[in-house]
C-alpha positions in Angstrom: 0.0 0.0 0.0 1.0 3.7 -0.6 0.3 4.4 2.9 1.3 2.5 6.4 -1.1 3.1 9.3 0.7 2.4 12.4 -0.3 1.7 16.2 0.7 0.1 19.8 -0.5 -3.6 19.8 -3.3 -2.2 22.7 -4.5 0.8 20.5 -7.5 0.5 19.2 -8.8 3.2 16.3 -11.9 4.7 15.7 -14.0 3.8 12.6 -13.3 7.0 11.1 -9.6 7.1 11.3 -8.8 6.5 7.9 -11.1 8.9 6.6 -9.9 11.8 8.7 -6.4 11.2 8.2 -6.2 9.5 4.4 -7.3 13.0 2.9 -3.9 15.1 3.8 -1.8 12.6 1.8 -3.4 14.0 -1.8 -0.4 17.1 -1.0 2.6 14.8 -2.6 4.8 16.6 0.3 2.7 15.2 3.4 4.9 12.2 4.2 2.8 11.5 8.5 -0.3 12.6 9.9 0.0 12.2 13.7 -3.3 12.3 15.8 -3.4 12.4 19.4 -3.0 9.4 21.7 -5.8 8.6 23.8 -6.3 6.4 27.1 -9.1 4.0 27.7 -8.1 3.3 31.4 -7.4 5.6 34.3 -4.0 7.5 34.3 -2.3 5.5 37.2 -1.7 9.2 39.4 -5.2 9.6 38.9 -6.2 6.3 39.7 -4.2 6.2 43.0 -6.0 10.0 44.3 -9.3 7.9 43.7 -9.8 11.1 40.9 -9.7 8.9 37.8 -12.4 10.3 35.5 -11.9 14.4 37.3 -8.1 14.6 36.6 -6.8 14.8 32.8 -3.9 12.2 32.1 -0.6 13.6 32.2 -0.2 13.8 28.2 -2.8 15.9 27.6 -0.7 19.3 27.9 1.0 17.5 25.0 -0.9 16.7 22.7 -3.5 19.8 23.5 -1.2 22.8 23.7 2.2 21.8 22.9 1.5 19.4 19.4 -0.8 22.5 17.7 2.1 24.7 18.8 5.2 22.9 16.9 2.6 21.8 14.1 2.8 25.5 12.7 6.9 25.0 12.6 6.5 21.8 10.8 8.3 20.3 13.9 5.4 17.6 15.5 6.5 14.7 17.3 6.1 11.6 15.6 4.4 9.4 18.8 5.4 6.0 17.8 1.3 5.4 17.6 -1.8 6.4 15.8 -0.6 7.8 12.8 -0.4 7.0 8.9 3.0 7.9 6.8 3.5 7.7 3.5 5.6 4.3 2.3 7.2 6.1 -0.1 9.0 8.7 2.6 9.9 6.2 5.1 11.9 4.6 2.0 13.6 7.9 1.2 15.1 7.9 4.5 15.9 4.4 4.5 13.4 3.0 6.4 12.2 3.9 10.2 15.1 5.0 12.4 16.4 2.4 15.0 19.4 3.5 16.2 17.6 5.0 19.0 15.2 3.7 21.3 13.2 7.1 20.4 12.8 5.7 17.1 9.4 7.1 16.4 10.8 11.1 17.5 14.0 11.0 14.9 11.8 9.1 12.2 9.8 12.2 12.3 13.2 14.6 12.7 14.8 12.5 9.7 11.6 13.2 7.2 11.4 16.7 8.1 14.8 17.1 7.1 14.1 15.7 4.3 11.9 19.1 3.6 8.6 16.5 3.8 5.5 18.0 5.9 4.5 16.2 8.7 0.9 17.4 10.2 -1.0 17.3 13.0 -4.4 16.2 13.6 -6.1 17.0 16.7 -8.8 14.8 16.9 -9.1 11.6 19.4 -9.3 9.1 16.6 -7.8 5.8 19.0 -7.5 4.9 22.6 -5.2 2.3 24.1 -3.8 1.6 27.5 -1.8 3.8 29.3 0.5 2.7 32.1 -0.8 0.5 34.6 1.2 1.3 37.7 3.4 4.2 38.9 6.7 2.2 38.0 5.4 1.3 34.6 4.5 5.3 34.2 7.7 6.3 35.7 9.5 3.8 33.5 7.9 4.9 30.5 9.3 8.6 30.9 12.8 7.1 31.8 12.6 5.9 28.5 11.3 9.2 26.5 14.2 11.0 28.5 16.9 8.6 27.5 15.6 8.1 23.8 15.4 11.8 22.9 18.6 12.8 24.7 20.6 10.1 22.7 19.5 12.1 19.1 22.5 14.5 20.6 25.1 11.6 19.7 23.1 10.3 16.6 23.1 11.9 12.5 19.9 12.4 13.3 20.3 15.3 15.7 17.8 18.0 15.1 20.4 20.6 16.1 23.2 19.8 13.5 21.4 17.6 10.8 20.6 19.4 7.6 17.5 20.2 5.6 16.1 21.8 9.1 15.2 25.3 9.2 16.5 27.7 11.9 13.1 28.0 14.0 12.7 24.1 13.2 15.7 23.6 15.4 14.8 25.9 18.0 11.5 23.7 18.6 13.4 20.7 18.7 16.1 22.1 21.5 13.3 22.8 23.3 12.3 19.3 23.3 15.6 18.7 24.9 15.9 20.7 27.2 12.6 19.6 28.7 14.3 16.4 29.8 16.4 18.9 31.8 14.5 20.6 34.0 13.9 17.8 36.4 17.4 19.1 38.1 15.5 22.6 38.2 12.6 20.8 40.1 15.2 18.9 42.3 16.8 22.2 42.5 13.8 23.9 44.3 12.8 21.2 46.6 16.2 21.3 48.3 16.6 25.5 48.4 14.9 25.7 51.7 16.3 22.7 53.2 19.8 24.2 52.3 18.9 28.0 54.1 17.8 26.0 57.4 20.6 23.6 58.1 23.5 25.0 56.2 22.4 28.9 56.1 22.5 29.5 52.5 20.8 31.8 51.0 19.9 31.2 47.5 17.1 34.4 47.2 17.0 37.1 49.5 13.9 38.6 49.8 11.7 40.2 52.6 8.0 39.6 53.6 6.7 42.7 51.8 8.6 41.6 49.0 7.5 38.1 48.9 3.4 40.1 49.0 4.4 42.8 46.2 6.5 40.3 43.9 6.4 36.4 44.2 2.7 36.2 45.2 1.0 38.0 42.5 3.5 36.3 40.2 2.4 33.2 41.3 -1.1 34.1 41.5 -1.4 35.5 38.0 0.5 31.8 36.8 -2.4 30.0 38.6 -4.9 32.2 37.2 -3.6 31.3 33.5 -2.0 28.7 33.2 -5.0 26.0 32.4 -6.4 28.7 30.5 -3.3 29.0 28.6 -3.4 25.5 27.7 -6.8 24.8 27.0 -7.4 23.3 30.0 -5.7 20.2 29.6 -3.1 20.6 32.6 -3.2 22.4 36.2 -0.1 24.4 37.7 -0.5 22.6 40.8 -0.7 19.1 39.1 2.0 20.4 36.8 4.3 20.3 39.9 3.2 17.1 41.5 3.6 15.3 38.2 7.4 17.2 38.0 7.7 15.6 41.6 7.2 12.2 41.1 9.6 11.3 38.8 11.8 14.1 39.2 15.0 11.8 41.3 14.7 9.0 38.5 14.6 11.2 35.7 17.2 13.2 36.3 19.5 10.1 37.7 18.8 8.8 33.7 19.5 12.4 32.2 23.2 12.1 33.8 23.2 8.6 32.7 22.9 9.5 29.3 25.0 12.2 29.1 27.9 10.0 29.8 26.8 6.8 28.4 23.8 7.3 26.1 23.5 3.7 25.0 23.6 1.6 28.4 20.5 0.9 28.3 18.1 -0.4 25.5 14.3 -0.1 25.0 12.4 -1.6 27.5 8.3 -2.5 26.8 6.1 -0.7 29.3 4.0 -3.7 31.3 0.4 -3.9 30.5 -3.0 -6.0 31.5 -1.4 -5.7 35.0 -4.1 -6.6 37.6 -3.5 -6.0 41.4 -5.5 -8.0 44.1 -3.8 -5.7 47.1 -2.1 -2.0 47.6 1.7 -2.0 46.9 4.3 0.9 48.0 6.9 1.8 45.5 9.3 2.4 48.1 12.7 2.6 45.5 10.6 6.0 43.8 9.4 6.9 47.3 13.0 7.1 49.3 14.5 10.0 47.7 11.3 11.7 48.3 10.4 10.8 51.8 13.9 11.9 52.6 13.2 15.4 51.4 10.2 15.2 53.0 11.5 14.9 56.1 14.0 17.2 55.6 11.7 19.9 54.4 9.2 19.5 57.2 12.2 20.0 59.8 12.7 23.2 57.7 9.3 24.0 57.9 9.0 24.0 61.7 12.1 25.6 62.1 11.5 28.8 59.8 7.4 29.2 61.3 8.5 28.7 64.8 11.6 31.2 64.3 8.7 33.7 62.5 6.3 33.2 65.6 8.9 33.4 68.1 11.9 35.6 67.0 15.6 34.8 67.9 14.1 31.3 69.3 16.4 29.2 66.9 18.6 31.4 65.4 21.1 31.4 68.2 22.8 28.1 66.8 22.9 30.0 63.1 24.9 32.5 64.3 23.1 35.6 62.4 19.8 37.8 62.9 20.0 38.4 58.9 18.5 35.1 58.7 15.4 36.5 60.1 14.3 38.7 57.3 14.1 35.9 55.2 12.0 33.2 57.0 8.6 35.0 55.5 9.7 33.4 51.9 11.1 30.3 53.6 8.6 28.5 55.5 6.1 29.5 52.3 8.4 27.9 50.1 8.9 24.7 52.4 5.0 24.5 53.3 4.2 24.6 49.9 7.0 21.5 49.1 5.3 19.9 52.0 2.2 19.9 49.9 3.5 18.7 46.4 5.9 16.3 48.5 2.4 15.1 50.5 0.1 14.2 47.4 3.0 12.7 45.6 4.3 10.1 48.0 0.7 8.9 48.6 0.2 8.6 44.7 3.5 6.2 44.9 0.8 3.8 46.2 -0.7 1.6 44.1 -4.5 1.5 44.5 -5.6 -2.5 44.0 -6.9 -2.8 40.4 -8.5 -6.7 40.0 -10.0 -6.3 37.1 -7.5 -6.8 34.2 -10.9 -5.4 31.2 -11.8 -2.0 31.4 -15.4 -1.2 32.4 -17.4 1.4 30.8 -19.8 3.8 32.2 -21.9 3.1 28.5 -25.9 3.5 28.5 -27.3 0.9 25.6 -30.6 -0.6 25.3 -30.9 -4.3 26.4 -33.4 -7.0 25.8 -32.9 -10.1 27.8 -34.4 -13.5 27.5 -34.4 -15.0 31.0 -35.6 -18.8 31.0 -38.4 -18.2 28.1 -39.1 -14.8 29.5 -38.4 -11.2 28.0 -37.1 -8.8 29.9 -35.9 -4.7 29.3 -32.9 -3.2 30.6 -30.2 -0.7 30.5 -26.6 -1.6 31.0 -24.7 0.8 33.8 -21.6 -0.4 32.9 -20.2 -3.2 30.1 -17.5 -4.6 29.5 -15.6 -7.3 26.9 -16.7 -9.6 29.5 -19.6 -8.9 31.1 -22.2 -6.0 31.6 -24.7 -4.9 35.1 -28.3 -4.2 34.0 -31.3 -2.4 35.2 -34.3 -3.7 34.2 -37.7 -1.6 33.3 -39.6 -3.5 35.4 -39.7 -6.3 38.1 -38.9 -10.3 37.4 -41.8 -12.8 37.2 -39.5 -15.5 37.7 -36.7 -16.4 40.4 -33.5 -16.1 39.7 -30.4 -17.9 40.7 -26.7 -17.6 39.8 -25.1 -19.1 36.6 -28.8 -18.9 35.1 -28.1 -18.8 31.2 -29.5 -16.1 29.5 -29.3 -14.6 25.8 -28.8 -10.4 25.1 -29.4 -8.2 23.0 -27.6 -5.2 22.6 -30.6 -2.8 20.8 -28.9 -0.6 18.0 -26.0 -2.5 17.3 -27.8 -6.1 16.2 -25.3 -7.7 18.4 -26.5 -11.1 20.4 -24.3 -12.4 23.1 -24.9 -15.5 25.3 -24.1 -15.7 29.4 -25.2 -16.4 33.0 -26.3 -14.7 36.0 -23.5 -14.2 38.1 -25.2 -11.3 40.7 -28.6 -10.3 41.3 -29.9 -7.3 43.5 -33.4 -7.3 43.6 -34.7 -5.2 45.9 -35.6 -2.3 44.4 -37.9 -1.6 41.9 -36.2 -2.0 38.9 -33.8 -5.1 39.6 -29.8 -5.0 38.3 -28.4 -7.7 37.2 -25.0 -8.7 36.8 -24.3 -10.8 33.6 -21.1 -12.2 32.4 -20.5 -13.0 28.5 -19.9 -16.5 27.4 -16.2 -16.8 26.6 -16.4 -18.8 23.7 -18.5 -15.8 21.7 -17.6 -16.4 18.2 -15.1 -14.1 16.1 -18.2 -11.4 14.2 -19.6 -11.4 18.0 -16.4 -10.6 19.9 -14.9 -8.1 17.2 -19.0 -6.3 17.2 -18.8 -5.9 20.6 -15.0 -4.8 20.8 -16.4 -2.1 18.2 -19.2 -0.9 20.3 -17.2 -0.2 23.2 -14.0 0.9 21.4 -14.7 2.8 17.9 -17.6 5.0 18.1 -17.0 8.1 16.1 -16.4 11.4 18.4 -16.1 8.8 21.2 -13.0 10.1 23.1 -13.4 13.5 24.0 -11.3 15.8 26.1 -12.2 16.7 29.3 -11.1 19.7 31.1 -8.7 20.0 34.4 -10.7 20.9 37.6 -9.7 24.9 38.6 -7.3 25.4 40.8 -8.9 25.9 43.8 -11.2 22.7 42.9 -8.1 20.8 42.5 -6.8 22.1 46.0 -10.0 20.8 47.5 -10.0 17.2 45.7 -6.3 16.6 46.7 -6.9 17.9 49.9 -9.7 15.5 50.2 -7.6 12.5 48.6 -5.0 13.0 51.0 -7.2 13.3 54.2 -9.8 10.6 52.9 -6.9 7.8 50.9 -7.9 4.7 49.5 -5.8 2.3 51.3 -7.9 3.4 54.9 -11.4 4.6 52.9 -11.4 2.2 50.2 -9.2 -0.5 50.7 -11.4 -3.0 48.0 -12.4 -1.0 45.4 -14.5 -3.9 42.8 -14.8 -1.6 39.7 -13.7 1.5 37.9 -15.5 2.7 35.1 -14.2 5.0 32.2 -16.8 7.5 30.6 -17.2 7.1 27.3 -19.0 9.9 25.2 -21.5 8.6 22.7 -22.6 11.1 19.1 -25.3 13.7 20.8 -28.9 12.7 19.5 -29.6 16.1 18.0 -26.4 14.8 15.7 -27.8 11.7 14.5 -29.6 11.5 11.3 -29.9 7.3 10.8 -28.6 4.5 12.9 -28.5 0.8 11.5 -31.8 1.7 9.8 -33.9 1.4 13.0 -34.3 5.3 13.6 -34.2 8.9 12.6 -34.0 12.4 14.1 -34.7 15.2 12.3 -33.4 18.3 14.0 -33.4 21.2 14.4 -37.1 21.7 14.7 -39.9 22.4 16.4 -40.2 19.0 17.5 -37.7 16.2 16.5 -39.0 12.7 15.4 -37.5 9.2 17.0 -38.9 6.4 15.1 -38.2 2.9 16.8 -38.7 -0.7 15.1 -38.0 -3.7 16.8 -41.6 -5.0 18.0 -42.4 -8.3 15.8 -41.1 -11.0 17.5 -43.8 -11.2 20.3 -46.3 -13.8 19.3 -48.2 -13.5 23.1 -51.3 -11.7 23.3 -49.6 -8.7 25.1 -49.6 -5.6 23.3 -46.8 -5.7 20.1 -45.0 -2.4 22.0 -41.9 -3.2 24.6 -40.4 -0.7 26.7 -37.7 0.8 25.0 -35.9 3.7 26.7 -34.0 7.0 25.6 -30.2 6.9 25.9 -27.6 8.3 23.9 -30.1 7.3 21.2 -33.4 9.2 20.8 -35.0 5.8 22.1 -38.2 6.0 23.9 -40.3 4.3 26.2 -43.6 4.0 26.4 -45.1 3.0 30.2 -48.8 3.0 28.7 -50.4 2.8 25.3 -53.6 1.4 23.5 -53.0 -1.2 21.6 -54.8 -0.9 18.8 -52.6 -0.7 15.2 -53.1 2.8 13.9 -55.0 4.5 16.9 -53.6 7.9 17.6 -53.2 7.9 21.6 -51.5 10.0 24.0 -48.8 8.0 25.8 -46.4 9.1 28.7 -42.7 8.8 27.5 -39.9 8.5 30.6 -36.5 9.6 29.9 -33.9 7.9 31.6 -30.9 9.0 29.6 -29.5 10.8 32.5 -29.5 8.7 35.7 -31.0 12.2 37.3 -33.6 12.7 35.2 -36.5 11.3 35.3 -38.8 13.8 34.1 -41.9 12.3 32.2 -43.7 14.3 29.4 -46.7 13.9 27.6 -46.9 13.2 24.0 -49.0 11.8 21.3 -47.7 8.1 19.7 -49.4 6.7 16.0 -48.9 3.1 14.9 -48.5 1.8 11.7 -48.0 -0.9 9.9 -44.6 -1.4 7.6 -45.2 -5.2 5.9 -44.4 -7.3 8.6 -43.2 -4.8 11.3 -45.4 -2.6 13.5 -43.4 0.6 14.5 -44.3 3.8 16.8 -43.3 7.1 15.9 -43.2 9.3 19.1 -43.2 13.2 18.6 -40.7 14.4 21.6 -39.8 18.3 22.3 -36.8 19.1 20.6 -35.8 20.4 23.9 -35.8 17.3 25.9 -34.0 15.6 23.0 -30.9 18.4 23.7 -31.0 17.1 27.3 
């Protein structure tokens, strides 16, 4: 082929990927369209905080604010994943570069040199996993770090290799120097510690100078800095992630420096499950040393501000004194970052080895020659937990068989009963999938949960302030005392709004915008029983409806009452006027709904 799509093993695209990429190849000098990698599991930091689906993964400032920026210099970063070159310019340049264990980066730096165009698409078009653990996460970076800094002892060096413009290089020593500022970060960790046990003063500055110069600076960065970058990072997660891994990453910038090639690439671990919390005490020492250290500082500099002259005896000199203000600021606020990022070195348990989604789709079960309606909560490649529309006529036990099917995607899968809660009005069940589904069954369901169109959206960081309060709350309310067995996780997944959809498999259309919108739903003519030909069918993503009474007479006009239950909190009813009709062997409803209600 003239084109070469490639991806991680555990990536998984979108059905539209080829059509949003495929088009930017008709310009002969676009040799790689790079989208954006996406995540269909928790980020382990926020995973750990117990903030998985509120915190943005840590990539997101990178492939939201700084990707755009370098796309106007012609200088993206080729990711390794998600994107589609052109066979051609991969042979010019002699195939894909291996001679670092960034291979993906220099392949990039080697066709731009080439004077190809390399663009970037920003547009969710895949998902895959992203690190399981905070050692897999922290080894991951190690790696980036060590594979972009070797390009400085390679041909393909972006600062010396030709055919790259001057503002091409400047992007691309940027890059570099990124790796770098994990000593700054070390750097201003120890600055306190250094002023209260060895007197050093690395910034003299006075209280009123601390209020007329470092705290509206700092206030004014807090202020912008999401805003800045589209809201994909916070400052104050910005410094815990820095944190984290700063020891290890700049232990493997020195490493490099002086022996790029000691180490070669190393896979990051995936489909980890964890049946119990685990301490990464080898990332934590460095930091719980600090921490210690900086919280001696801490009470040292406010007890000296509280009570003058009560420690400085041993330091020899009052001019210490004027500078405490800016010290035990500086070391409170280290206490904080130092805080939240020791107790995200803790590895929340994670049993479940398939991700669960937090995906609304219409069910109809058959239940021991009964039929039953439903919505799933969450599904999964293995199982899914149901709500039904209405109560059981039968009793249940566990590792009952039953059949599904998933309304709007004609996909039938067998399995048992393996949980039932059944005291409420509308019963959930919990249903695992027979493991022996056959090949169109397991790659249909794969492509409902995986490859919607527009399914991976970005979500915004919390404000500052917000994010103050959840990591305050994390931190006073962790996992390992408050949630010590946590059974599931569910991702979000974002399905096409209704007022976007025209068709859907054939079964339905919405015709918006209007006064009203029309939802037409046909799926009634396998009940042979006496019962009226109309099941409950309920709105979801999908303008579905359900009906909760209606004559049952073929072609009577007859006002019904539809209930909404597209949004667990709401459950608004509203009145509306149904028509039946006959369509050869089918009998459908067409329900006239608000527009409105449709937007909700």
């Amino acid at each position: 082929g003239d084109l070469i799509a490639v991806f991680d093993a555990d990536f998984i695209p979108t059905r539209n990927f080829l059509k949003r990429t495929v088009g930017f190849f008709k310009d002969k000098e676009v040799a790689l369209v790079q989208t954006p990698q996406s995540y269909y599991n928790p980020d382990p930091v926020a995973y750990n905080l117990g903030l998985e689906n509120i915190l943005t993964a840590e990539e997101e400032l990178f492939y939201r604010h700084i990707q755009p920026i370098r796309d106007s210099t012609n200088s993206i970063v080729c990711c390794g994943t998600s994107f589609v070159v052109r066979r051609s310019a991969i042979l010019s340049i002699g195939g894909f570069f291996t001679d670092s264990i960034a291979e993906d980066y220099y392949t990039g730096v080697c066709l731009s040199a080439q004077g190809y165009k390399l663009i970037y698409l920003d547009e969710k078009l895949s998902a895959g996993l992203a690190a399981e653990n905070i050692a897999s996460h922290v080894s991951q970076r190690l790696r980036w770090a060590q594979g972009t800094l070797q390009g400085l002892f390679l041909d393909a060096n972006p600062l010396t290799i030709p055919g790259l413009t001057n503002l091409q290089r400047l992007v691309h020593l940027d890059g570099l120097l990124y790796w770098f500022t994990s000593w700054s970060r070390i750097y201003f960790l120890i600055v306190p510690i250094a002023y209260t046990f060895f007197g050093i003063i690395f910034f003299k500055a006075t209280a009123t100078q601390v209020l007329c110069f470092l705290v509206p600076f700092y206030l004014l960065q807090f202020s912008v800095f999401s805003w800045i970058n589209c809201g994909s990072r916070s400052a104050l997660m910005s410094d815990i992630y820095s944190v984290v891994s700063c020891f290890p990453i700049g232990l493997t910038v020195l490493q490099t420096m002086l022996n790029p090639f000691s180490r070669g690439f190393k896979v990051t671990p995936k489909g980890i499950s964890r049946e119990s919390f685990n301490y990464n005490w080898q990332l934590a020492s460095p930091l719980i040393i600090v921490f210690v250290a900086t919280a001696i500082s801490f009470g040292f500099n406010l007890t000296e501000l509280l009570i003058p002259g009560s420690s400085l005896q041993s330091l020899e000199t009052a001019q210490l004194s004027q500078h405490m203000s800016l010290a035990w600021i500086w070391s409170g606020y280290n206490l904080l970052v130092l805080s939240i990022a020791l107790l995200i070195l803790l590895d929340s348990p994670n049993p479940n080895t398939n991700e669960w989604f937090d995906l609304r789709k219409v069910v109809r079960i058959n239940i021991g020659g009964q039929t039953y309606w439903g919505i799933t909560k969450w599904i999964s490649e293995v199982g899914a937990q149901i709500k039904l529309t209405e109560k059981l006529s039968i009793s249940l036990k566990d590792n009952l068989k039953v059949s599904l099917k998933i309304m709007g995607e004609n996909l039938r899968l067998p399995g048992k009963i393996t949980h039932t809660d059944l005291t409420s009005e509308s019963p959930t069940l919990q249903i695992g999938f027979n493991q022996q589904m056959s090949l169109p069954q397991t790659r249909c369901l794969i492509e409902m949960l995986f490859c919607g169109v527009g399914q991976w959206k970005p979500c915004d960081t919390p404000g500052e302030f917000s994010l103050l309060w959840l990591l305050l709350k994390s931190f006073l309310q962790p996992r390992f005392v408050f949630n010590r067995n946590p059974n599931l996780s569910t991702i979000s997944s974002t399905e096409v709004p209704s007022s976007n959809l025209t068709k859907l498999n054939g079964e339905m259309a919405v015709v918006a915008p209007a006064p009203q919108a029309m939802a037409t739903v046909a799926d009634f003519q396998e009940d042979n029983s006496s019962q009226p030909l109309l099941k409950p069918i309920s709105l979801v993503a999908q303008p579905r409806v359900k009906p909760t009474s209606v004559a049952q007479t073929v072609g009577e006009e007859v006002a019904i009452k539809v209930a909404i239950p597209m949004n667990p909190e709401l459950n608004s009813q509203v009145e509306a006027s149904a028509h039946w009709e006959a369509e050869g062997e089918t009998v459908v409803i067409k329900v006239a709904i608000p527009n409105e209600l449709i937007q909700k």
